[in-house]
DRENKOLDREN-876133 format. One record per residue (C-alpha): residue in one letter; chain; z, y, x. Coordinates in steps of 0.02 Angstrom, whole numbers, m for minus. Last residue first. Example, Ala and Ser with C-alpha at 12.3 -4.5 7.8 and 13.67 -1.06 7.14 Angstrom:
! residues 2
<site><zafi>S</zafi><gudren>A</gudren><pz>357</pz><py>m53</py><px>684</px></site>
<site><zafi>A</zafi><gudren>A</gudren><pz>390</pz><py>m225</py><px>615</px></site>
***
This chain:
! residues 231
<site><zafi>X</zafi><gudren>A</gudren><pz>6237</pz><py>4951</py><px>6555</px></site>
<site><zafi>X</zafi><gudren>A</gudren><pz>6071</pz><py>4966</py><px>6625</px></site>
<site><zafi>X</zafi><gudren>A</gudren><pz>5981</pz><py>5101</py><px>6550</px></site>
<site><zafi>X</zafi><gudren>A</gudren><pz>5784</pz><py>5060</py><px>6482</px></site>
<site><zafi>X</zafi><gudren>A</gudren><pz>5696</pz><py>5245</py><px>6454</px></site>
<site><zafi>X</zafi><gudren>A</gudren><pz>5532</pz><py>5203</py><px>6368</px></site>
<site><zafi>X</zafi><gudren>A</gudren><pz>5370</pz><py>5324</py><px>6340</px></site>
<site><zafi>X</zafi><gudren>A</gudren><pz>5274</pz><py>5381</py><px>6210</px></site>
<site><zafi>X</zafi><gudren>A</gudren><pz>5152</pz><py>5540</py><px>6219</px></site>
<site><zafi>X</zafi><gudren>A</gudren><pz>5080</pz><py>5582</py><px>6053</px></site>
<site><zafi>X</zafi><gudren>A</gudren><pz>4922</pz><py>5605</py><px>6006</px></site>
<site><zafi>X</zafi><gudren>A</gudren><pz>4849</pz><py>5797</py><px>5963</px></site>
<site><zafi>X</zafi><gudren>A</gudren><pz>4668</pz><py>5761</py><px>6069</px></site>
<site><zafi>X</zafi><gudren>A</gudren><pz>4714</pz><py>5917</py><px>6176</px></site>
<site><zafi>X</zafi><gudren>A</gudren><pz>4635</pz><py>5822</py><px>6327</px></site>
<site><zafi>X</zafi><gudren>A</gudren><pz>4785</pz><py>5848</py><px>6413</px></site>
<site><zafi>X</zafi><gudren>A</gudren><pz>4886</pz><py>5765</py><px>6289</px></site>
<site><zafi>X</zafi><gudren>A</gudren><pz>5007</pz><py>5840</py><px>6163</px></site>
<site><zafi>X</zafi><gudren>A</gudren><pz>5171</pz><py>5868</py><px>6180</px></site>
<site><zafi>X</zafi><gudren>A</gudren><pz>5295</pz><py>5818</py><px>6030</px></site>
<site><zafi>X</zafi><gudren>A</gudren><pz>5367</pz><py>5668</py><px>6135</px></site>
<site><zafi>X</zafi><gudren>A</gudren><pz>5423</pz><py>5522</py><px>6057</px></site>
<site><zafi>X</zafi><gudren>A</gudren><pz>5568</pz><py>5430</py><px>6152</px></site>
<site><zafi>X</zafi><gudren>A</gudren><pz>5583</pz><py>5235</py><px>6124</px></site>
<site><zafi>X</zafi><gudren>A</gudren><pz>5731</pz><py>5179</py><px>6179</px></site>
<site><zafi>X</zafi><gudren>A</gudren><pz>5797</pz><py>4998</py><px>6264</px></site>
<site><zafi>X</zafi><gudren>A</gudren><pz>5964</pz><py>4969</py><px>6310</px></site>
<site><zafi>X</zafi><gudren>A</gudren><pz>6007</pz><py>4821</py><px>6429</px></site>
<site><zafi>X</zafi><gudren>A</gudren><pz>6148</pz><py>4716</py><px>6472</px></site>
<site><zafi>X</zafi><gudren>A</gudren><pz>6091</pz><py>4543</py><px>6451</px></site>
<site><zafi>X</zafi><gudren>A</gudren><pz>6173</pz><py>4503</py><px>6308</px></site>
<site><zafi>X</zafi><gudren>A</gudren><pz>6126</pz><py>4690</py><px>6242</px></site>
<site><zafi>X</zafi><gudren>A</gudren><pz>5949</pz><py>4661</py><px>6254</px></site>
<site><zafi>X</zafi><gudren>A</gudren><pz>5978</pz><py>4488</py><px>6144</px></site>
<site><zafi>X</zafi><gudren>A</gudren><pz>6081</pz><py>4563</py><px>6012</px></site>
<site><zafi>X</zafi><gudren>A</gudren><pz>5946</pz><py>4718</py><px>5986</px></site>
<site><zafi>X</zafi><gudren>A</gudren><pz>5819</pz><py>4597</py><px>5956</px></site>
<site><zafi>X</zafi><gudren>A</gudren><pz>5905</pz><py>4503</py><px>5843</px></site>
<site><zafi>X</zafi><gudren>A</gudren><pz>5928</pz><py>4699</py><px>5741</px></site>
<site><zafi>X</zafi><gudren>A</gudren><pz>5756</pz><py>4708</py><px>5723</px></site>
<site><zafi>X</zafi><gudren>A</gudren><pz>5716</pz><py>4534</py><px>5674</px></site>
<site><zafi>X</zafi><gudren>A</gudren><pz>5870</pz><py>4554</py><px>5535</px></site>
<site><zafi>X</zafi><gudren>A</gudren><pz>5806</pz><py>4714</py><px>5477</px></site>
<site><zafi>X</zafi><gudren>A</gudren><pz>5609</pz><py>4630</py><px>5478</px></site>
<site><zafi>X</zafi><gudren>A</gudren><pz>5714</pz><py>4484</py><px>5376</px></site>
<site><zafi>X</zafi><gudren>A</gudren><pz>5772</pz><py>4592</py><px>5246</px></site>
<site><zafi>X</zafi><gudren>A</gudren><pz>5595</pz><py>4675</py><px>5202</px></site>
<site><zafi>X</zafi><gudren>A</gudren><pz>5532</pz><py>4506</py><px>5194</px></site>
<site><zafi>X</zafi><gudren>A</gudren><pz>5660</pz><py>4454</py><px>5083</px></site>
<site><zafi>X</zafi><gudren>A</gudren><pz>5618</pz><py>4587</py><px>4952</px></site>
<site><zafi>X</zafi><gudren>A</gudren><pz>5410</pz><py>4538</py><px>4969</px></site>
<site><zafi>X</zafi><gudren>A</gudren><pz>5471</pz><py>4355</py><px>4941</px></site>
<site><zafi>X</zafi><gudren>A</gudren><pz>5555</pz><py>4402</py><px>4765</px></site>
<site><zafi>X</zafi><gudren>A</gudren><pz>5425</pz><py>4496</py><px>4724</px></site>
<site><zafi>X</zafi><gudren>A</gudren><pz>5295</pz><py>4375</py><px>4739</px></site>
<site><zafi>X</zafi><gudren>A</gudren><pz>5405</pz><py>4277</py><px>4646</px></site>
<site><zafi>X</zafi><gudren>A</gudren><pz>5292</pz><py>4337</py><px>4476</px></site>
<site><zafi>X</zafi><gudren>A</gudren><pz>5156</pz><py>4240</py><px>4486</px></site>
<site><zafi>X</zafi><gudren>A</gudren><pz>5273</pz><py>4075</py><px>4526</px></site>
<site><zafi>X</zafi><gudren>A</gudren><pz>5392</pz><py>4100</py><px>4381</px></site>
<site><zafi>X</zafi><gudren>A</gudren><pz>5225</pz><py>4135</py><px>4246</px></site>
<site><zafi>X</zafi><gudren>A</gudren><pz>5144</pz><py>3974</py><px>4291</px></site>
<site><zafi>X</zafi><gudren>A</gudren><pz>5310</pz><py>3897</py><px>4227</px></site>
<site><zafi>X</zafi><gudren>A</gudren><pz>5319</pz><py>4012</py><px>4109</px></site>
<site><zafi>X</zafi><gudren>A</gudren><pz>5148</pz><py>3966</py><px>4043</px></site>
<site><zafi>X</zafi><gudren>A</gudren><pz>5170</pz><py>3766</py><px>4059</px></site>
<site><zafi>X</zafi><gudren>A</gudren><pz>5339</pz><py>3754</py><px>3940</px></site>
<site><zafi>X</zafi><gudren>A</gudren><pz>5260</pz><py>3873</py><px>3803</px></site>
<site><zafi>X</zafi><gudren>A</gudren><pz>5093</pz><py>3792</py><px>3815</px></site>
<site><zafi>X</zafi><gudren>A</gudren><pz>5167</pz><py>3602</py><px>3786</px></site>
<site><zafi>X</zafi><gudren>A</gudren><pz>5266</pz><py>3698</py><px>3648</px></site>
<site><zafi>X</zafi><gudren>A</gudren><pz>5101</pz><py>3753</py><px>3566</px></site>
<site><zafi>X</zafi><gudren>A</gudren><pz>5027</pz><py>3597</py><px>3600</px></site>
<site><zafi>X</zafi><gudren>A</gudren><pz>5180</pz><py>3520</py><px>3490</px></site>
<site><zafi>X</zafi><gudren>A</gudren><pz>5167</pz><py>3649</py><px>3340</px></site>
<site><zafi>X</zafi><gudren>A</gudren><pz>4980</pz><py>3636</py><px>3323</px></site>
<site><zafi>X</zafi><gudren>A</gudren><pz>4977</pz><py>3448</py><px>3341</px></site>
<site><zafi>X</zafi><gudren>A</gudren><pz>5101</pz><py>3445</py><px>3191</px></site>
<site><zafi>X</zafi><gudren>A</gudren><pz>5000</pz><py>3571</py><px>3084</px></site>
<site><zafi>X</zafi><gudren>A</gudren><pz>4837</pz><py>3467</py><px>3098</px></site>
<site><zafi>X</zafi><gudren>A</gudren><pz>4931</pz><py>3309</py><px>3065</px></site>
<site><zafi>X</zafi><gudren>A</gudren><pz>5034</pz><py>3406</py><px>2921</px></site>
<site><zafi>X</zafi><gudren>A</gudren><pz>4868</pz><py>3480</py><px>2866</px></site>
<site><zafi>X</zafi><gudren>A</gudren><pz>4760</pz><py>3317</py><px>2850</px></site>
<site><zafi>X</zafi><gudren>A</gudren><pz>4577</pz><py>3346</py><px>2878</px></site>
<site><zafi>X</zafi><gudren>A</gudren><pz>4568</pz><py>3147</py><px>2930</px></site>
<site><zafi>X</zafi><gudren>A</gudren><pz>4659</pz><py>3166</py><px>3077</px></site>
<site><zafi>X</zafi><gudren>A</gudren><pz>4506</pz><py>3076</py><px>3174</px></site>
<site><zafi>X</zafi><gudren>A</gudren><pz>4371</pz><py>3177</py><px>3071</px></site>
<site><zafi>X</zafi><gudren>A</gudren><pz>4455</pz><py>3330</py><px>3100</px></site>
<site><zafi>X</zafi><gudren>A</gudren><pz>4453</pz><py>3295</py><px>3296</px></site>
<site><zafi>X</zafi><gudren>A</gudren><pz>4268</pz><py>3237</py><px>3326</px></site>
<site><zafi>X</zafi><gudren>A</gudren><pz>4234</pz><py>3371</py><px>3238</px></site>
<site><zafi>X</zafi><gudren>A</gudren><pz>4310</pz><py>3511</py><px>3323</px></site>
<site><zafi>X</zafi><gudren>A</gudren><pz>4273</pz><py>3447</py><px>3499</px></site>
<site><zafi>X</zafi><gudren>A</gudren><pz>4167</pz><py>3592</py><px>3549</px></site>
<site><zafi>X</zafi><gudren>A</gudren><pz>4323</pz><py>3714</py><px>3493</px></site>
<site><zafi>X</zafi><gudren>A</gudren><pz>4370</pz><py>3780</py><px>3333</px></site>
<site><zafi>X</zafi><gudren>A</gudren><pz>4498</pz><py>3636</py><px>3282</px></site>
<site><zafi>X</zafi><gudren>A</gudren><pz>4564</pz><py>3568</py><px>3431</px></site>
<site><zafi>X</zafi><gudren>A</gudren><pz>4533</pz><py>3730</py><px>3535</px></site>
<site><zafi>X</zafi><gudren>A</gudren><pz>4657</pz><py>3824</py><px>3430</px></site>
<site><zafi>X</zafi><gudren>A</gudren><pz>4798</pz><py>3800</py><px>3544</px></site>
<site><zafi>X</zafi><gudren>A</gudren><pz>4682</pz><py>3874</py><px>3695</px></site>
<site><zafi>X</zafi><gudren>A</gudren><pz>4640</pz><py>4013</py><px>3618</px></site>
<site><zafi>X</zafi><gudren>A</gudren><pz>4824</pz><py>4062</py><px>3544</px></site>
<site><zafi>X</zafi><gudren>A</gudren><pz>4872</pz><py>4023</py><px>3717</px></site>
<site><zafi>X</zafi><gudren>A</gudren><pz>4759</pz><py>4156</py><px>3795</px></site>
<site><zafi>X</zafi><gudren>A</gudren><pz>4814</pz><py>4292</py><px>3692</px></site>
<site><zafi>X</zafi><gudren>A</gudren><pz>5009</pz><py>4254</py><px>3735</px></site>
<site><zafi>X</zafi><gudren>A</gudren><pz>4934</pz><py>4259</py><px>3927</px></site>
<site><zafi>X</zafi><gudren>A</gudren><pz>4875</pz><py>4424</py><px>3883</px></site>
<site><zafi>X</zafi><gudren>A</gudren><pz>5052</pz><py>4462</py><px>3806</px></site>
<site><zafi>X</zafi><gudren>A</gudren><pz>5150</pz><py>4395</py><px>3944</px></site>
<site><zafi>X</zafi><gudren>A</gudren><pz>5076</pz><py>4394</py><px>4114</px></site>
<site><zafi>X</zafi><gudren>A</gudren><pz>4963</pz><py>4571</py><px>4076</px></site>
<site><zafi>X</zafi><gudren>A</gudren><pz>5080</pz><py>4683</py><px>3989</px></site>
<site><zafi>X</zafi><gudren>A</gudren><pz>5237</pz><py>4618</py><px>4070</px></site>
<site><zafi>X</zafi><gudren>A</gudren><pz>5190</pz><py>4619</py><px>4247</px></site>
<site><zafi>X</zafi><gudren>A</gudren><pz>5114</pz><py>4829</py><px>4199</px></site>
<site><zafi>X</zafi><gudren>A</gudren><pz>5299</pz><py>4842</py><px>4115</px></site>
<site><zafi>X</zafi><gudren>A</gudren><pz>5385</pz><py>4781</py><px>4272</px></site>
<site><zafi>X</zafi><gudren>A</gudren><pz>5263</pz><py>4858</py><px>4397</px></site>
<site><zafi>X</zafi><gudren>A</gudren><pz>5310</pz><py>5026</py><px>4312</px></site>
<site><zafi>X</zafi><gudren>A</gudren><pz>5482</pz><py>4986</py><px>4318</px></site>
<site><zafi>X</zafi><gudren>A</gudren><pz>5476</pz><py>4936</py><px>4496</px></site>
<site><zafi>X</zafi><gudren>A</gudren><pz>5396</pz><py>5102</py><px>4543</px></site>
<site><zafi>X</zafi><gudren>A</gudren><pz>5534</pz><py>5213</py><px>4502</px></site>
<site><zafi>X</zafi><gudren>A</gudren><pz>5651</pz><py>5099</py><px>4570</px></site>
<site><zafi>X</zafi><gudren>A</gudren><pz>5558</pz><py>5118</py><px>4738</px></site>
<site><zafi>X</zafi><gudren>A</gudren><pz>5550</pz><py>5311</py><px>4724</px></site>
<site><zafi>X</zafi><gudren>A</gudren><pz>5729</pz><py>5338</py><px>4647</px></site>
<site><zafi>X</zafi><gudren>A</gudren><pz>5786</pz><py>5243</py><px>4814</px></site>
<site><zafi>X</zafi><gudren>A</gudren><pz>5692</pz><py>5355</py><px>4933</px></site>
<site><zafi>X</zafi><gudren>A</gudren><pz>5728</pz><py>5520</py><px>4854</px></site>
<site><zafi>X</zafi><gudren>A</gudren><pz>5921</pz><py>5455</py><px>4860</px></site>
<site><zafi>X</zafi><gudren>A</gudren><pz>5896</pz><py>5413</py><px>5030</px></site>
<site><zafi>X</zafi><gudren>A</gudren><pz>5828</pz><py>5575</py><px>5084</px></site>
<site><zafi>X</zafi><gudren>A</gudren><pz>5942</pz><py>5663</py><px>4993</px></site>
<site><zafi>X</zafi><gudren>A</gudren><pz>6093</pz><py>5578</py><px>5067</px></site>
<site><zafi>X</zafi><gudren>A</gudren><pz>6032</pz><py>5612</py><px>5258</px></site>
<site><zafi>X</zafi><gudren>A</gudren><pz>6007</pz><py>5792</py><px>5198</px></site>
<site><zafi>X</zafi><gudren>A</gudren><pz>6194</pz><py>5794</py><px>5111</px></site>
<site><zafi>X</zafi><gudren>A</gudren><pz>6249</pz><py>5736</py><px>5286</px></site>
<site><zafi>X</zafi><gudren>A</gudren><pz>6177</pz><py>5860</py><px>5374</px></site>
<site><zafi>X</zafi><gudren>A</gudren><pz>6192</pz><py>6024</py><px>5252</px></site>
<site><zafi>X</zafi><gudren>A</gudren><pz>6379</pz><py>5958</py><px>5263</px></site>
<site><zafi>X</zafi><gudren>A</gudren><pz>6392</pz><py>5939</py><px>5457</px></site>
<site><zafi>X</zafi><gudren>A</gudren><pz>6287</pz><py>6101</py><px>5459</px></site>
<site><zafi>X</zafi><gudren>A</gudren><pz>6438</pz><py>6191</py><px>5351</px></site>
<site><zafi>X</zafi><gudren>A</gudren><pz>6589</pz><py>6101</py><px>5441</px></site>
<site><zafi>X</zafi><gudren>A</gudren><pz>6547</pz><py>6168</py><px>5615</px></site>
<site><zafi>X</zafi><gudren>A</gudren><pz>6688</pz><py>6283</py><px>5622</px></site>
<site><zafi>X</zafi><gudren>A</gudren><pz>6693</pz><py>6258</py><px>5810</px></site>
<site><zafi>X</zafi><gudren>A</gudren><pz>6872</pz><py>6181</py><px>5826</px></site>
<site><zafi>X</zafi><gudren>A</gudren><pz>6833</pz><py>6090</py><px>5639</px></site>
<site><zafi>X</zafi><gudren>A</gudren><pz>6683</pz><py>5982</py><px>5709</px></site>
<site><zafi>X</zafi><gudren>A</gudren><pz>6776</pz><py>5960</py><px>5884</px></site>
<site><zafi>X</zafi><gudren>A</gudren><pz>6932</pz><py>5881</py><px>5776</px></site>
<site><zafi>X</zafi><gudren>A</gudren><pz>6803</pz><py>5779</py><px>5667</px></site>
<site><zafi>X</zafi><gudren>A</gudren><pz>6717</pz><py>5695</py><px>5808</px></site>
<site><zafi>X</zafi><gudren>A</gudren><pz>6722</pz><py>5498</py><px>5762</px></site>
<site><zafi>X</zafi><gudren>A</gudren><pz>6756</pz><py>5547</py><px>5576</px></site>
<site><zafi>X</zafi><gudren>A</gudren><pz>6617</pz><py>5647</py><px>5571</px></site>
<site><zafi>X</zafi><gudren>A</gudren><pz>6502</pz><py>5513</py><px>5645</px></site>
<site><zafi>X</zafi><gudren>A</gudren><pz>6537</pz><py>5384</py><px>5546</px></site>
<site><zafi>X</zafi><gudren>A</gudren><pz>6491</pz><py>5492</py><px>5376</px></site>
<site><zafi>X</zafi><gudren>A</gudren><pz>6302</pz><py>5527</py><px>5471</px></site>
<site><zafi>X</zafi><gudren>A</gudren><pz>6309</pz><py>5318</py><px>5543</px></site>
<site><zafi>X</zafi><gudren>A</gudren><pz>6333</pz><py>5283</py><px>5369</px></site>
<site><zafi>X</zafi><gudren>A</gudren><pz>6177</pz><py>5382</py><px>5293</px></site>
<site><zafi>X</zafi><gudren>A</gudren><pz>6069</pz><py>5327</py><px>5429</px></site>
<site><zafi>X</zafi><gudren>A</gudren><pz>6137</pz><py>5137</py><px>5399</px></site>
<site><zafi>X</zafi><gudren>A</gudren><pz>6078</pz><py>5172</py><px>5214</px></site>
<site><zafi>X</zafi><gudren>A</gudren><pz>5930</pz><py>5263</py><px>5289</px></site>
<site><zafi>X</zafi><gudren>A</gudren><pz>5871</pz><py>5089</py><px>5380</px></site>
<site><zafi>X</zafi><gudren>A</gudren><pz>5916</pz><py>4998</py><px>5211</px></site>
<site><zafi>X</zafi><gudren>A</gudren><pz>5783</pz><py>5093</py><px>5113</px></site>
<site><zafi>X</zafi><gudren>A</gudren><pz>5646</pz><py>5077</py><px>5251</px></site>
<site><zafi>X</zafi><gudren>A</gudren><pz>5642</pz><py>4897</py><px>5246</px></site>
<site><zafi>X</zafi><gudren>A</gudren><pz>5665</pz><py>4876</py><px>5058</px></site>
<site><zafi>X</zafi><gudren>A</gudren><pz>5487</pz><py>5008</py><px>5040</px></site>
<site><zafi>X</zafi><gudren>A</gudren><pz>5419</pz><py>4872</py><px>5181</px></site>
<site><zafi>X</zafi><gudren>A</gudren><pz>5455</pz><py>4731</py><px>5042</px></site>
<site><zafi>X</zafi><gudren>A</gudren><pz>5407</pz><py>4827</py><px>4931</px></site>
<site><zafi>X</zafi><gudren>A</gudren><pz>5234</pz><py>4870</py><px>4989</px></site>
<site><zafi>X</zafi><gudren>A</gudren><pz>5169</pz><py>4921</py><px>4831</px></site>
<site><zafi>X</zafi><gudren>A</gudren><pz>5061</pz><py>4822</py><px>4700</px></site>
<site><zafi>X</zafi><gudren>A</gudren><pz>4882</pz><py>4837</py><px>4647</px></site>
<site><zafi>X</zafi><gudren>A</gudren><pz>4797</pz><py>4712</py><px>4719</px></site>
<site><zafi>X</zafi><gudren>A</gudren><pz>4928</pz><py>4565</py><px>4708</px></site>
<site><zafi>X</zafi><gudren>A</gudren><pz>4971</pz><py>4627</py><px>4530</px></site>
<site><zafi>X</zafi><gudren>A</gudren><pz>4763</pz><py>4601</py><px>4498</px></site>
<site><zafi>X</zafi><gudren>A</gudren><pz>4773</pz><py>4461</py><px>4599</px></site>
<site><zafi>X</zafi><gudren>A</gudren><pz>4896</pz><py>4377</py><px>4497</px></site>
<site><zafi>X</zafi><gudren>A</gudren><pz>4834</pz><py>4426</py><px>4329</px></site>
<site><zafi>X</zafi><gudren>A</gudren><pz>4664</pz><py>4338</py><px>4388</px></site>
<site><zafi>X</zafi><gudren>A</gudren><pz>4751</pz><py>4167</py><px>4444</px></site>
<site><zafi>X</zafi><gudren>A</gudren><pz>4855</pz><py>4184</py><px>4268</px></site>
<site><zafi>X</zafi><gudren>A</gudren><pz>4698</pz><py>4201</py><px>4180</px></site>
<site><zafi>X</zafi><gudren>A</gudren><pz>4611</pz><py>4070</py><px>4269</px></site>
<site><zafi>X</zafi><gudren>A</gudren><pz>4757</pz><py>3946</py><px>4277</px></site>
<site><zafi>X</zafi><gudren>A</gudren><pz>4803</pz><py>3955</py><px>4080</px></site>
<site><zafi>X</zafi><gudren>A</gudren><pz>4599</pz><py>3934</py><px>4049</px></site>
<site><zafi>X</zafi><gudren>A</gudren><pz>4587</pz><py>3792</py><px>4138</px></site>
<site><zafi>X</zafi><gudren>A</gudren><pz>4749</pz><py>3701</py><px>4074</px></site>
<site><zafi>X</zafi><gudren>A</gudren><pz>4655</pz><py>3710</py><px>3912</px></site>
<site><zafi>X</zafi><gudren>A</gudren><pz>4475</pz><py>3672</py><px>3966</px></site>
<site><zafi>X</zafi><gudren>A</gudren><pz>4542</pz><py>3495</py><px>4018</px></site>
<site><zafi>X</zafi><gudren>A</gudren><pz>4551</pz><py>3431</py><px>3846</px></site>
<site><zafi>X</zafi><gudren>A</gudren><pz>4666</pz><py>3494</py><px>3685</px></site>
<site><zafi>X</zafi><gudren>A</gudren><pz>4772</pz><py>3328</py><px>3671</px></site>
<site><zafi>X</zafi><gudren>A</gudren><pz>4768</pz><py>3237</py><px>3840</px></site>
<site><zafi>X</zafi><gudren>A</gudren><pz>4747</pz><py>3412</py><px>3931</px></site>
<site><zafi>X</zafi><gudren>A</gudren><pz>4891</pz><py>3471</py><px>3891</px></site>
<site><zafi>X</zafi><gudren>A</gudren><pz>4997</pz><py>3306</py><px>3930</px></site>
<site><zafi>X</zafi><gudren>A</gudren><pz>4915</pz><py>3319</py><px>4107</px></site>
<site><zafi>X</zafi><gudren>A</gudren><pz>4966</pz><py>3509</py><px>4125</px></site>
<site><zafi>X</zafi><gudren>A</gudren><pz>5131</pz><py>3498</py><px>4066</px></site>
<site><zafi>X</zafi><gudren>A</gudren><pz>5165</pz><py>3361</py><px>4197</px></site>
<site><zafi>X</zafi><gudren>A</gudren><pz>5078</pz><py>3436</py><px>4333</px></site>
<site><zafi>X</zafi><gudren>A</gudren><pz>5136</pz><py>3627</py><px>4301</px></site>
<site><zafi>X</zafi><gudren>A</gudren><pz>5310</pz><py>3570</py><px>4265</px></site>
<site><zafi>X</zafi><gudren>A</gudren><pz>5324</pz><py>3491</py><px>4453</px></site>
<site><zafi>X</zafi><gudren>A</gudren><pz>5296</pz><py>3642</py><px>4522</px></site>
<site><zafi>X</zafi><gudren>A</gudren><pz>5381</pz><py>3758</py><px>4416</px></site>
<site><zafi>X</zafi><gudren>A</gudren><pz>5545</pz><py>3630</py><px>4468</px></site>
<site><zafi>X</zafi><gudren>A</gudren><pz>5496</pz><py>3617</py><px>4657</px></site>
<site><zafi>X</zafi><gudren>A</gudren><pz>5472</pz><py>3818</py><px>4701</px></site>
<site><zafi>X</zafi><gudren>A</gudren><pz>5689</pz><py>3847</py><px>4687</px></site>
<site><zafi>X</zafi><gudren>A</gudren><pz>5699</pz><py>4033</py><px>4774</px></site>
***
């Protein structure tokens, strides 16, 4: 994810902005877009754990279609075919209920990202464009391009492609907050499975077993406890 090139547009779009429209330009472009970013911010799902989750049933899914294949003579000796089906065709469910959950929700975040960093932020242009002629400095402005329309209408068009250039720059930062939330669903995987690397260099094999009793003091938690077996 390349952060140095919006970067870098912001400042120099920014400065040029504000040498033909004033300051309050480039003010209003952050504002809104700092706004529209916490509201997504606010209102998003975990994706990145949702990306988590969706690869661990992949490798559930797997291990299911691994494991017939590793015991598929004992499977067909005791006619075990039908719960090896129900099995695997649960372990697909869930994964497919999973997936058309996320993707689900990534198209409504893609039209509600839409809505409010592209058209409001259209909105907000069109108010800061026509600060030269209806804003505070109005006057001062006619009076310098002497009421002509081709001066007028040339400022227009270049501000307006100063504003183009500085909103989608604005705009690629906002939205990477997906991007990041993805990769830090991958890299929790890749912690995970580090961890399992380093307890089998030194020959160990850690499990967590969850056990359905409940305490003494009937308080419904559940007991955990770790089995470690030396290799």
């Amino acid at each position: 994810m390349n952060l140095t090139k919006p970067i870098l547009d912001i400042i120099l779009f920014s400065r040029k902005l504000a040498e033909l429209v004033g300051w309050e330009g480039p003010a209003m472009i952050f504002a809104w877009y700092g706004l529209s970013g916490l509201i997504i911010k606010t209102i998003s799902p975990a994706f990145g754990r949702m990306t988590a989750v969706e690869q661990q049933l992949e490798g559930e899914y797997r291990h299911l279609h691994n494991e017939l294949l590793a015991h598929s003579e004992e499977i067909a000796f005791y006619n075990g075919q039908e719960w090896e089906e129900k099995n695997i065709d649960a372990g697909f469910n869930r994964l497919y209920d999973h997936t058309d959950m996320v993707l689900g929700k990534k198209f409504l975040m893609g039209i509600f990202d839409s809505m409010l960093v592209k058209y409001g932020a259209t909105m907000v242009g069109y108010t800061v464009v026509g600060l030269p002629v209806f804003g505070p400095k109005a006057a001062e402005y006619l009076a310098k391009t002497e009421g002509k329309t081709s001066q007028i209408t040339s400022d227009y068009v270049k501000n307006s492609s100063l504003l183009i250039n500085l909103a989608k720059a604005i705009g690629r930062l906002v939205v990477s907050y997906k991007e990041i939330q993805s990769l830090a669903g991958y890299t929790s995987l890749i912690n995970e499975m580090d961890d399992v690397l380093e307890d089998l260099k030194i020959g160990r094999y850690k499990r967590v077993m969850v056990s359905a009793n409940e305490t003494a003091d009937g308080s419904g938690e559940k007991k955990k406890s770790e089995e470690i077996v030396g290799f």
